[in-house]
C-alpha positions as CSV (number, residue, x, y, z in Angstrom):
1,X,0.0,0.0,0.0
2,X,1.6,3.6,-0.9
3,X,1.0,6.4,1.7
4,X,0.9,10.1,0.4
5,X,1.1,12.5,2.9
6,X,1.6,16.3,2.3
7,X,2.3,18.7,4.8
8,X,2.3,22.8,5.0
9,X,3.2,25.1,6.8
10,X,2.1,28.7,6.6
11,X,4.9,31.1,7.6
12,X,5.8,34.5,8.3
13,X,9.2,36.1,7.6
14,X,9.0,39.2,9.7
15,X,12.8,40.4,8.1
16,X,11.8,40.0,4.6
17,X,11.2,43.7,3.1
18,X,11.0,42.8,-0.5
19,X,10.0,39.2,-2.9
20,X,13.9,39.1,-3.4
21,X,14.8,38.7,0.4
22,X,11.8,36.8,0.9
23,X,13.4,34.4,-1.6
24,X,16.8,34.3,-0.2
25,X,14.8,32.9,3.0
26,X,13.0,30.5,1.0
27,X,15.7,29.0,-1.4
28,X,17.6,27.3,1.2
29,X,15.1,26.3,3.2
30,X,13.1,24.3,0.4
31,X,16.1,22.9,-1.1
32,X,17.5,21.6,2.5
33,X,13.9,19.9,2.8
34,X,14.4,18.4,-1.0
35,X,18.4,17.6,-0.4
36,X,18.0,15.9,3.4
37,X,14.3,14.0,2.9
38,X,14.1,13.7,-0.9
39,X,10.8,15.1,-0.6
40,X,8.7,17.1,-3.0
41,X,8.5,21.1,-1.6
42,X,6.4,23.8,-3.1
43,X,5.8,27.1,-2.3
44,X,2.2,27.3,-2.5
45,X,0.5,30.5,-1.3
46,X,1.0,34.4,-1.0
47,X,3.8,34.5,-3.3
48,X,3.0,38.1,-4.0
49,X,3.0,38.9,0.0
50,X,6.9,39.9,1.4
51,X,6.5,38.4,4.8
52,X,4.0,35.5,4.1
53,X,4.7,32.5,2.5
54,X,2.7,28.6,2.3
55,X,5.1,26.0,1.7
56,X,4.3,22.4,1.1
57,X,6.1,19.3,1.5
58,X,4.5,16.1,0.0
59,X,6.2,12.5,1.4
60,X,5.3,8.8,-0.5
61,X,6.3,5.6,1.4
62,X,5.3,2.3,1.9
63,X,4.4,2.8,5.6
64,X,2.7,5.0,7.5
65,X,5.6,5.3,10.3
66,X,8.1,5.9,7.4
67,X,5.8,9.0,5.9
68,X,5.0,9.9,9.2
69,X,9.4,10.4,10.4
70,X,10.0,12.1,7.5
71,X,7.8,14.7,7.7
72,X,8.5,14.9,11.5
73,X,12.1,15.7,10.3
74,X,10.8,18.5,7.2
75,X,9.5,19.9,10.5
76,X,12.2,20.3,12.8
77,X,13.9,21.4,9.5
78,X,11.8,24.5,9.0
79,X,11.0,25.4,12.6
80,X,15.0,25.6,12.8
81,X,15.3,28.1,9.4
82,X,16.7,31.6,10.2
83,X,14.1,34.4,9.8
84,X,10.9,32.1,9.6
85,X,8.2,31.6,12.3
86,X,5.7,29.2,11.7
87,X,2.0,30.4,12.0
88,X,0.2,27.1,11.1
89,X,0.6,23.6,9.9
90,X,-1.6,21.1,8.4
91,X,-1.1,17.6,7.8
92,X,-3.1,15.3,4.7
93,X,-2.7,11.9,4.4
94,X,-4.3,9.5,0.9
Protein backbone atom coordinates (compact mmCIF):
# COMPACT_ATOMS: atom_id res chain seq x y z
CA UNK A 1 0.00 0.00 0.00
CA UNK A 2 1.59 3.56 -0.86
CA UNK A 3 1.03 6.37 1.68
CA UNK A 4 0.86 10.09 0.40
CA UNK A 5 1.09 12.55 2.88
CA UNK A 6 1.60 16.25 2.28
CA UNK A 7 2.27 18.68 4.81
CA UNK A 8 2.34 22.85 5.00
CA UNK A 9 3.25 25.10 6.80
CA UNK A 10 2.06 28.66 6.60
CA UNK A 11 4.91 31.10 7.55
CA UNK A 12 5.84 34.47 8.29
CA UNK A 13 9.18 36.08 7.55
CA UNK A 14 8.99 39.23 9.74
CA UNK A 15 12.83 40.38 8.11
CA UNK A 16 11.84 40.03 4.62
CA UNK A 17 11.15 43.74 3.12
CA UNK A 18 11.03 42.80 -0.55
CA UNK A 19 9.97 39.20 -2.87
CA UNK A 20 13.90 39.12 -3.42
CA UNK A 21 14.80 38.75 0.42
CA UNK A 22 11.83 36.78 0.86
CA UNK A 23 13.38 34.36 -1.63
CA UNK A 24 16.78 34.33 -0.19
CA UNK A 25 14.83 32.91 3.02
CA UNK A 26 13.02 30.51 0.99
CA UNK A 27 15.72 29.01 -1.36
CA UNK A 28 17.61 27.33 1.18
CA UNK A 29 15.07 26.34 3.19
CA UNK A 30 13.07 24.32 0.44
CA UNK A 31 16.11 22.93 -1.12
CA UNK A 32 17.52 21.55 2.48
CA UNK A 33 13.93 19.86 2.76
CA UNK A 34 14.39 18.41 -1.01
CA UNK A 35 18.37 17.62 -0.40
CA UNK A 36 17.96 15.90 3.44
CA UNK A 37 14.29 14.00 2.85
CA UNK A 38 14.11 13.74 -0.85
CA UNK A 39 10.75 15.14 -0.56
CA UNK A 40 8.66 17.05 -2.96
CA UNK A 41 8.46 21.15 -1.59
CA UNK A 42 6.38 23.75 -3.13
CA UNK A 43 5.75 27.14 -2.33
CA UNK A 44 2.23 27.28 -2.52
CA UNK A 45 0.50 30.50 -1.34
CA UNK A 46 0.96 34.37 -0.99
CA UNK A 47 3.78 34.47 -3.34
CA UNK A 48 2.97 38.06 -4.02
CA UNK A 49 2.95 38.89 -0.02
CA UNK A 50 6.95 39.91 1.36
CA UNK A 51 6.52 38.40 4.83
CA UNK A 52 3.99 35.48 4.14
CA UNK A 53 4.71 32.52 2.46
CA UNK A 54 2.72 28.63 2.28
CA UNK A 55 5.09 26.03 1.73
CA UNK A 56 4.30 22.44 1.10
CA UNK A 57 6.06 19.34 1.47
CA UNK A 58 4.53 16.06 -0.04
CA UNK A 59 6.17 12.54 1.38
CA UNK A 60 5.30 8.78 -0.54
CA UNK A 61 6.27 5.63 1.40
CA UNK A 62 5.26 2.34 1.86
CA UNK A 63 4.41 2.81 5.57
CA UNK A 64 2.70 4.97 7.54
CA UNK A 65 5.61 5.25 10.31
CA UNK A 66 8.13 5.95 7.43
CA UNK A 67 5.78 9.01 5.90
CA UNK A 68 4.98 9.91 9.21
CA UNK A 69 9.36 10.35 10.37
CA UNK A 70 10.00 12.13 7.46
CA UNK A 71 7.85 14.68 7.72
CA UNK A 72 8.53 14.90 11.52
CA UNK A 73 12.08 15.67 10.35
CA UNK A 74 10.84 18.53 7.22
CA UNK A 75 9.53 19.87 10.50
CA UNK A 76 12.24 20.33 12.80
CA UNK A 77 13.87 21.43 9.48
CA UNK A 78 11.79 24.48 8.98
CA UNK A 79 11.02 25.41 12.62
CA UNK A 80 15.02 25.64 12.82
CA UNK A 81 15.28 28.08 9.41
CA UNK A 82 16.68 31.65 10.17
CA UNK A 83 14.10 34.38 9.83
CA UNK A 84 10.89 32.14 9.57
CA UNK A 85 8.20 31.61 12.26
CA UNK A 86 5.73 29.16 11.67
CA UNK A 87 1.99 30.37 12.03
CA UNK A 88 0.18 27.07 11.10
CA UNK A 89 0.62 23.61 9.89
CA UNK A 90 -1.61 21.06 8.39
CA UNK A 91 -1.14 17.61 7.79
CA UNK A 92 -3.06 15.35 4.71
CA UNK A 93 -2.73 11.88 4.35
CA UNK A 94 -4.29 9.51 0.88
Amino acid sequence: MVIVAVQTWDLHLPGCQSLKEKRSVLKPLTGELRRALNVSVAETAHQDLWQRAEIACAAVGSARPVVEEMLRAADRLVQEADGVRIMDTATAYR
